[in-house]
Structures are given as C-alpha cells and as structure tokens.
C-alpha positions in Angstrom: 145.1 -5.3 56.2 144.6 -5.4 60.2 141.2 -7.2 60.4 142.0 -9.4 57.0 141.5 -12.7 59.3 137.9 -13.1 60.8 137.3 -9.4 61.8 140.2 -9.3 64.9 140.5 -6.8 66.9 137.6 -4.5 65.6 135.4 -7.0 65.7 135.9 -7.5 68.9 135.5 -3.8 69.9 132.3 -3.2 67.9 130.6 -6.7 70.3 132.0 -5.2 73.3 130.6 -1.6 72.6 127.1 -3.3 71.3 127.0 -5.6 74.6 127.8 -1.8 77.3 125.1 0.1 74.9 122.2 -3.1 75.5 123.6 -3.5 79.3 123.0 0.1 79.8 119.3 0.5 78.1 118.3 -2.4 79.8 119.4 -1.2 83.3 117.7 2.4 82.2 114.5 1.2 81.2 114.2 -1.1 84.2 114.8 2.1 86.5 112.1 3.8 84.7 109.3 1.7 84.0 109.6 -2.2 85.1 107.4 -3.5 82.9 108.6 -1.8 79.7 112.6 -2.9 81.3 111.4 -6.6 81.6 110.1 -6.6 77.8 113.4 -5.2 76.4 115.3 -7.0 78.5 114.3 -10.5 77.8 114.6 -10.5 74.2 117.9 -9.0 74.2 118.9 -12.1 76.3 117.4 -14.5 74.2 119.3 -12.9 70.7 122.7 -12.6 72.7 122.5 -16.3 73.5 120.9 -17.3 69.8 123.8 -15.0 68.5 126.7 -16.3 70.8 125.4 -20.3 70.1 125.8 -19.1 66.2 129.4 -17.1 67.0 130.3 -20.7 68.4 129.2 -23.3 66.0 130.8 -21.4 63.5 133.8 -20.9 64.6 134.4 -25.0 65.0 134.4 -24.8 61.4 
C-alpha cells in the first residue's frame, strides 16, 4: 500500500489542497464584504495553528 506509513504523499496533497481552497475563500470574502472576510478569516487562522500545534506534538511521538 502507498500511504500504509502515516498517510505520505496523499496526505500531504489533501492539506495542501484544504490550505489553496481556505486561502482563496478568505481572500474572496474579504473582496466582497470586509466584515464577513475578517470573521471567516480569523477563525480559520486560529484552527490552522490549533491543528498544525496538534500535527506537531504528535508527530514527536
């Protein structure tokens, strides 16, 4: 199996394509309405870090 070891390489694809799909609602809803932009935005931030911190801890396993 190609991903048999801690997801590899698909993994890896699916946080890159989940990251470009956030980046780019963020930067659309800032162009339409600020407000509305600035409330998405922010607690996509605050997840991504939370999520990386948990990616990170875990991995020092």
């Amino acid at each position: 199996m190609v991903y048999a070891r801690g997801g590899g390489i698909c993994t890896s694809l699916v946080h890159v394509s989940l990251f470009l799909f956030f980046l780019g609602l963020g930067d659309l809803l800032l162009n339409i309405n600020t407000t509305v932009g600035i409330t998405t935005v922010v607690p996509i931030t605050i997840c991504a870090f939370l999520s990386e911190r948990q990616t990170a801890s875990s991995a020092n396993c």
